[in-house]
N, C-alpha and C positions, 0 to 999 in steps of 0.2 A: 429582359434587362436584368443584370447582375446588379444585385443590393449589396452595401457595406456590412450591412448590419444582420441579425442570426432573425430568417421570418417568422423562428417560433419563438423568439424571448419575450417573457414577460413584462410588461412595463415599468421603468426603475420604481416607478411611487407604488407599483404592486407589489414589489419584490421584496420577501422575505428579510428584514432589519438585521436581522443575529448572523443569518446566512452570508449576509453584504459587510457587514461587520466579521465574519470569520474569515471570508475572502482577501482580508484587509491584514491578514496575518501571514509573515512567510510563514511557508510550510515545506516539509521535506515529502521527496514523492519517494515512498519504499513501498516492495511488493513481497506481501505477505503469502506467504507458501504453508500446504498440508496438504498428507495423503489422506486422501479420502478412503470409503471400503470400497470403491471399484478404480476411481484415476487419482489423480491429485486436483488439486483447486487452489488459485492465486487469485487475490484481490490488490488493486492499488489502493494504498491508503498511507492520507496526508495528516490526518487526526492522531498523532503519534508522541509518545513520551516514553523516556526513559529515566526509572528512578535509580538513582546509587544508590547502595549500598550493599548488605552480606546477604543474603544474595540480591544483588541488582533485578529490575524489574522492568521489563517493556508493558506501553498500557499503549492500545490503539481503539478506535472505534470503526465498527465494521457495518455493514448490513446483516443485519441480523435475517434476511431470506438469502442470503448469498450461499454458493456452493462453498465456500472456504466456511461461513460458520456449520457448518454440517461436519465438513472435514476435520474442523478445530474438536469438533465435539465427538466423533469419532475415534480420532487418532491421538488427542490429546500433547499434541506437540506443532509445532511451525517453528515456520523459519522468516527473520523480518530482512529484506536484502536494501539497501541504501543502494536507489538507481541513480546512473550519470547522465548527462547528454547526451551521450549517444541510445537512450533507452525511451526517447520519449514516447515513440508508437509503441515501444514495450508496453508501456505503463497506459497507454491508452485502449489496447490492444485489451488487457487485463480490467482496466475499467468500462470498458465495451463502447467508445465511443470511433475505435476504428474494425475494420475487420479484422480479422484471423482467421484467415483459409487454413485451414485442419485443427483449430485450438488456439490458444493464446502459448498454450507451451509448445506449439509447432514454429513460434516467431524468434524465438532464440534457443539459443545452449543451455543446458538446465547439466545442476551434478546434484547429486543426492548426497543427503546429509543424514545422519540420526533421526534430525530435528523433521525432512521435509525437505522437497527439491531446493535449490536456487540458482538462481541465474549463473553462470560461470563467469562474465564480465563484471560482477560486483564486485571487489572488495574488501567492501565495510558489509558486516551483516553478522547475526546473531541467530543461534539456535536455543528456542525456551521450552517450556513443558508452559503449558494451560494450568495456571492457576485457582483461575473464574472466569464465569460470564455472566454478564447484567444486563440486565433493559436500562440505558440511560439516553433518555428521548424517545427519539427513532431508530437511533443505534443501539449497538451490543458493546459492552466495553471488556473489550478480552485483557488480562492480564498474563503473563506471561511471564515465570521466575525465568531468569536468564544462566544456562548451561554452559553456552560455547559464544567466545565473539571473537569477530575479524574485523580488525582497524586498516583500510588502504589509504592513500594520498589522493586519491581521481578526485577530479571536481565532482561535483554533485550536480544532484536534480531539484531544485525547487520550484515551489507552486505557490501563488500571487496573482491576486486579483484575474482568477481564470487561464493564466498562461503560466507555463511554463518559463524557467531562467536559469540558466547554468552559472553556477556559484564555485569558485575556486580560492584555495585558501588567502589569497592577498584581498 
């Protein structure tokens, strides 16, 4: 018999407060790009801020065992790509919750930037140099002065309460 419900989720009155509470915020799904010393490495990551000003700043929180913080730290540059709807297996793909037969960068078009690959269907996306990185929590908090950006019109990808929601400017 098929169940509605996911057979490994944790009980809500077990389930993590701050976590069920962060769920509860929209978020933007972008995927963080760097070349690493042998390939490159992308993470999906919805933990994301950008500060104004001279020079403007991206701040994201990563897994700090992930191949992208290795990369970040190696190569000292990324690239942060604002994903659409049409990218959701991208970004699932990247966060490993679907496959990817040959890689995660075998599931789309990639162009290389200064900064680090990016998707070619992005639009909006930026290239920074690594600022710093910190332990805050469980995560890493990369900061990232910002070099280069791309502003497009495509609707967007957001993330809320576990799913996915395509967002367009009206």
């Amino acid at each position: 018999m098929i169940h509605s419900e996911h057979p490994f989720a944790v009980p809500p009155e077990q389930r993590d407060a701050a976590r069920r509470f962060r769920g509860r915020l929209v978020a933007p799904v972008t995927l963080w790009c760097a070349e690493g010393r042998r390939r490159p490495a992308g993470l999906t990551v919805s933990s994301v801020l950008v500060a104004a000003g001279e020079p403007a700043r991206v701040l994201g929180l990563i897994d700090p065992d992930s191949d992208l913080a290795d990369a970040l730290a190696a190569s000292g540059r990324f690239t942060v790509s604002v994903l659409g709807p049409e990218s959701r297996r991208l970004a699932d793909a990247f966060n490993g919750t679907d496959p990817a037969p040959g890689g995660p960068f075998a599931q789309a078009s990639f162009e290389p930037t200064p900064w680090g690959p990016r998707p070619a269907a992005s639009e909006s996306w930026v290239g920074a140099e690594v600022e710093s990185i910190e332990e805050v929590g469980w995560s890493a908090l990369v900061r990232g002065v910002i070099a280069e950006v791309a502003v497009g019109d495509a609707d967007v990808l957001a993330h809320i309460r576990g799913r996915y929601r395509a967002v367009g400017p009206d």
